[in-house]
N, CA, C and O of each residue as an XYZ file, in Angstrom:
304
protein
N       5.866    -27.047      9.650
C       4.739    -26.583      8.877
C       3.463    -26.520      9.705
O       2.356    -26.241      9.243
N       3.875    -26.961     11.658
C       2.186    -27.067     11.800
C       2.181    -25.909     11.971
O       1.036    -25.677     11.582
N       2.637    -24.817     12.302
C       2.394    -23.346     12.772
C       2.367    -22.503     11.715
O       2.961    -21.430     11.816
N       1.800    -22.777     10.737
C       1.036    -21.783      9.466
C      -0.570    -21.852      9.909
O      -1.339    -22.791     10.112
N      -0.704    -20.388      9.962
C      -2.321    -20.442     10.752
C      -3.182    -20.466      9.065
O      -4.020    -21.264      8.645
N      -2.399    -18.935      8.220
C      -3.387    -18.882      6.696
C      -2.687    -19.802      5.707
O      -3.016    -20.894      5.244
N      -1.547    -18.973      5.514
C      -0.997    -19.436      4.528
C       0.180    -19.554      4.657
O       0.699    -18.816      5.495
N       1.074    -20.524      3.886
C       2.565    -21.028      3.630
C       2.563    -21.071      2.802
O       1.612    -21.438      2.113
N       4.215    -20.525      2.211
C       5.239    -20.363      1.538
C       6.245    -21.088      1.224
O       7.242    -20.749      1.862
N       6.476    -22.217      0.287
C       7.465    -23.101      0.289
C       8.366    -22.568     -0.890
O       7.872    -22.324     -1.991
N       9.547    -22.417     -0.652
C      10.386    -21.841     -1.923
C      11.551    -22.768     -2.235
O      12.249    -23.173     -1.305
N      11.726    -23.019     -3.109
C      12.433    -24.151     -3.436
C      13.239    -23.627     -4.684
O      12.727    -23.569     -5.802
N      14.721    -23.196     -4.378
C      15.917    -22.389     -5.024
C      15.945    -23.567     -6.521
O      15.738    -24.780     -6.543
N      16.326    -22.501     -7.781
C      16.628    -23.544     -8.646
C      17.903    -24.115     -9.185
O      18.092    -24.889    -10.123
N      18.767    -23.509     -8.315
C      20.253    -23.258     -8.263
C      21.362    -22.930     -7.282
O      21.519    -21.880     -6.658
N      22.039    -23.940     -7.267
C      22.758    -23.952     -5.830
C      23.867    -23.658     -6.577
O      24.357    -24.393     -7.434
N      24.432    -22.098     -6.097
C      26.085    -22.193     -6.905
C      27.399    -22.843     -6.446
O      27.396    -22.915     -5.217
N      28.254    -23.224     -6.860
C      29.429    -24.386     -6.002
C      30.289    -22.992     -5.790
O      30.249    -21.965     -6.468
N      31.180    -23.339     -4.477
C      32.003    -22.403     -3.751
C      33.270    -22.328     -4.266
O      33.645    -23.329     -4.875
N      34.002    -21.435     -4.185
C      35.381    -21.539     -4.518
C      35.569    -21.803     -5.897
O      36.081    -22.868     -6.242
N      35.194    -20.913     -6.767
C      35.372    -20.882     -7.879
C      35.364    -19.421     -8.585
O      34.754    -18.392     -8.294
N      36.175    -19.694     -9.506
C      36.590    -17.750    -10.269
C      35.545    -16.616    -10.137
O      34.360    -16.939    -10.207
N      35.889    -15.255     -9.944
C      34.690    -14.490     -9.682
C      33.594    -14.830    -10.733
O      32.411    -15.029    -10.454
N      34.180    -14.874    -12.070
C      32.399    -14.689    -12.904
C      32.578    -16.879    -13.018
O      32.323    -17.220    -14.173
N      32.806    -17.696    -12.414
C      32.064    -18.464    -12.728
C      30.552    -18.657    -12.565
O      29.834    -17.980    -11.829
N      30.110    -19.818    -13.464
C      28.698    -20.262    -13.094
C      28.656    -21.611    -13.348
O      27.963    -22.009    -14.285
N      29.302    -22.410    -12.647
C      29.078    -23.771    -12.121
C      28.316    -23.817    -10.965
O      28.577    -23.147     -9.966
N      27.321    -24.635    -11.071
C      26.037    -24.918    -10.115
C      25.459    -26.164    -10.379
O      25.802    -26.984    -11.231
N      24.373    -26.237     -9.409
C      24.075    -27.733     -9.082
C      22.584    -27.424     -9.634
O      22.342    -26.220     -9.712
N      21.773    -28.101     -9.942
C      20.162    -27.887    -10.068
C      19.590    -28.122     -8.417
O      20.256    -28.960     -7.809
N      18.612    -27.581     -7.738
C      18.117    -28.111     -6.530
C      17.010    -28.900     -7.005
O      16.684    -28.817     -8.190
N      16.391    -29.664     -6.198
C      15.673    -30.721     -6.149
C      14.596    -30.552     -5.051
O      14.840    -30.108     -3.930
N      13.340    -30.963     -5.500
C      12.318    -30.584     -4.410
C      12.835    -32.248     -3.665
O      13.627    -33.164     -3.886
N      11.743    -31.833     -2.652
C      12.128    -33.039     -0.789
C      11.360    -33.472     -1.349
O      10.439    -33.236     -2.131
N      12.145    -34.616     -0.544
C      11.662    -36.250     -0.949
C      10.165    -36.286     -0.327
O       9.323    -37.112     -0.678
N       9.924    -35.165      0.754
C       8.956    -35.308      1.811
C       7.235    -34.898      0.514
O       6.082    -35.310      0.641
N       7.783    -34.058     -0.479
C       6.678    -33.439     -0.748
C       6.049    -33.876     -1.980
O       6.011    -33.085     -2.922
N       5.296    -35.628     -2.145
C       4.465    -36.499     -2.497
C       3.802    -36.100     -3.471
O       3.760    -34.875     -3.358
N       3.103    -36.497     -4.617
C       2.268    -36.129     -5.460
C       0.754    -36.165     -4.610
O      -0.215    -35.530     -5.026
N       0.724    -36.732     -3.766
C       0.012    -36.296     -2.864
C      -0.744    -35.024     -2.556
O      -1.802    -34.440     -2.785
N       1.112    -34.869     -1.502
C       1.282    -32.780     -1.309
C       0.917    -32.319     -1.883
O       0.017    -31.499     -1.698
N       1.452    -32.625     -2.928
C       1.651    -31.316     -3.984
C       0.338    -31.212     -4.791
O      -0.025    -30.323     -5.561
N      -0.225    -32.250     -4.447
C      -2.032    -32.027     -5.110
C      -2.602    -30.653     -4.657
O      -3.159    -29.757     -5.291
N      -2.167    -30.834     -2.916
C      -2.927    -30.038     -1.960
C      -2.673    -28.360     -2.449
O      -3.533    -27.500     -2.260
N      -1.454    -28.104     -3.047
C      -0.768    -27.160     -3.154
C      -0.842    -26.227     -4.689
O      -1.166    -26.916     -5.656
N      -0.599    -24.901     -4.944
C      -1.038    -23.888     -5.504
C       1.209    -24.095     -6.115
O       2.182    -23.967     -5.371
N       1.200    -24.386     -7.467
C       2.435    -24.139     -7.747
C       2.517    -22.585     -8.688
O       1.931    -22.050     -9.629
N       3.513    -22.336     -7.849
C       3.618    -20.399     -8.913
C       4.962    -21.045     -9.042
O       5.382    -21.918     -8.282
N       5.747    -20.427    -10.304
C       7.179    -20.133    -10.595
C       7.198    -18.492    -10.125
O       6.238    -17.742     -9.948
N       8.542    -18.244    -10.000
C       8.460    -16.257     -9.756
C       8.822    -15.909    -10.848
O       9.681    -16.460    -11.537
N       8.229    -15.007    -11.091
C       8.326    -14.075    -12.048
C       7.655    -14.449    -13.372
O       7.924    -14.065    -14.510
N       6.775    -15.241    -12.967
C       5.583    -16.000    -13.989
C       4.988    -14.726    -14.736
O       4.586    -13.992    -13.833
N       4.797    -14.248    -15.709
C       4.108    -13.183    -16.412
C       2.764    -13.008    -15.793
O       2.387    -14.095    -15.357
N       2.066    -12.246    -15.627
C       0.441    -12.227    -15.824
C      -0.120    -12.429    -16.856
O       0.615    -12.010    -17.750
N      -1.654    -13.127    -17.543
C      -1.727    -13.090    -18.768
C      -2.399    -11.762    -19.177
O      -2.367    -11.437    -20.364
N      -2.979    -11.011    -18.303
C      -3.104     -9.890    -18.457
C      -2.061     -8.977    -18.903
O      -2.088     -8.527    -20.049
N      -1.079     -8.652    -18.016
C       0.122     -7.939    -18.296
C       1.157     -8.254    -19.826
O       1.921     -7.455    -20.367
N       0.927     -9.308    -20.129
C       1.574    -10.048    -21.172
C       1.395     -9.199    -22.481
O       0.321     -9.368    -23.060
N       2.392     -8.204    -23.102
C       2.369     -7.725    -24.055
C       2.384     -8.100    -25.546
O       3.398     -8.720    -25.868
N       1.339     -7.832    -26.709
C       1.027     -8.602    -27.789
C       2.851     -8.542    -28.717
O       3.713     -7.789    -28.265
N       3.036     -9.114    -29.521
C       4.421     -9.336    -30.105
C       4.020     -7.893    -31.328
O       3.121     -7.636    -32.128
N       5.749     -7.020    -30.683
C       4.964     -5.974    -31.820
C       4.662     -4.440    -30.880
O       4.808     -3.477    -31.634
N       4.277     -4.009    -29.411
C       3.431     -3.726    -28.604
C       4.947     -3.128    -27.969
O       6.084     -3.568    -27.800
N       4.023     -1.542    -27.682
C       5.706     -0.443    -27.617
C       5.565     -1.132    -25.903
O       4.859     -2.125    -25.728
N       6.223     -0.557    -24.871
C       6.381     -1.200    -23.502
C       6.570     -0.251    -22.745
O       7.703      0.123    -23.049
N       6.298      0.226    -22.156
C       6.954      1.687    -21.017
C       7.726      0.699    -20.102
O       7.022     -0.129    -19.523
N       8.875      0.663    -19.913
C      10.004     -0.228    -19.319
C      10.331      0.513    -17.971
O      10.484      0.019    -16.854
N      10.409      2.031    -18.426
C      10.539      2.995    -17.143
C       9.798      2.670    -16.195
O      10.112      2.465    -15.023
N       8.313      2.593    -16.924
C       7.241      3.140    -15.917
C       6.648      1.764    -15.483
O       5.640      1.809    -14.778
N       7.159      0.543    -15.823
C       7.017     -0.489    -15.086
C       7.863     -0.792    -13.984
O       7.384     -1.305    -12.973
N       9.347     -0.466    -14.101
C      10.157     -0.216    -13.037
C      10.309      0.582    -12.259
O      11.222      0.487    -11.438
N       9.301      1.805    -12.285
C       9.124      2.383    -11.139
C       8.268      2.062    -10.832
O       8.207      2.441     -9.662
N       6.821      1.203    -11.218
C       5.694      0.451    -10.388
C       6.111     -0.760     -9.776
O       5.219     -1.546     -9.457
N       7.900     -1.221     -9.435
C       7.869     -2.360     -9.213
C       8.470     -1.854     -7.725
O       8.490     -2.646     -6.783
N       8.892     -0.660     -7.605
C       9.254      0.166     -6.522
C       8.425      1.089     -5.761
O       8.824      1.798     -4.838
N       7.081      1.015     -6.282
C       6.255      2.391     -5.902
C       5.007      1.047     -4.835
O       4.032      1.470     -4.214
């Protein structure tokens, strides 16, 4: 971590799938953040989940959606 000059990226998977098991299984493990990263750390640190909504973007309940035309802004 000393060679982050702006910014770092820590990604931490929420699902480890187990090997050798039927094509459509979904047996998996939960991952676990490192032991290394302290309430301390993690003070220092900016937590996002992915794919967190915007509260802007967040459509009222009810509220038509252009689905197209968000999936081609997720490519454009």
């Amino acid at each position: 971590m000393t060679r982050a000059k702006t910014k770092l990226d820590l990604i931490v998977p929420l699902k480890y799938y187990v090997t050798q098991q039927s094509r459509m299984g979904d047996r998996h493990a939960y991952g676990a953040r490192s032991r290394f990263l302290t309430k301390a750390v993690m003070a220092c640190m900016d937590e996002v989940a992915y794919g967190e909504p915007d509260k802007a973007e967040t459509p009222r309940p009810g509220a038509a959606v252009d689905v197209a035309g968000r999936l081609r802004g997720m490519w454009a």
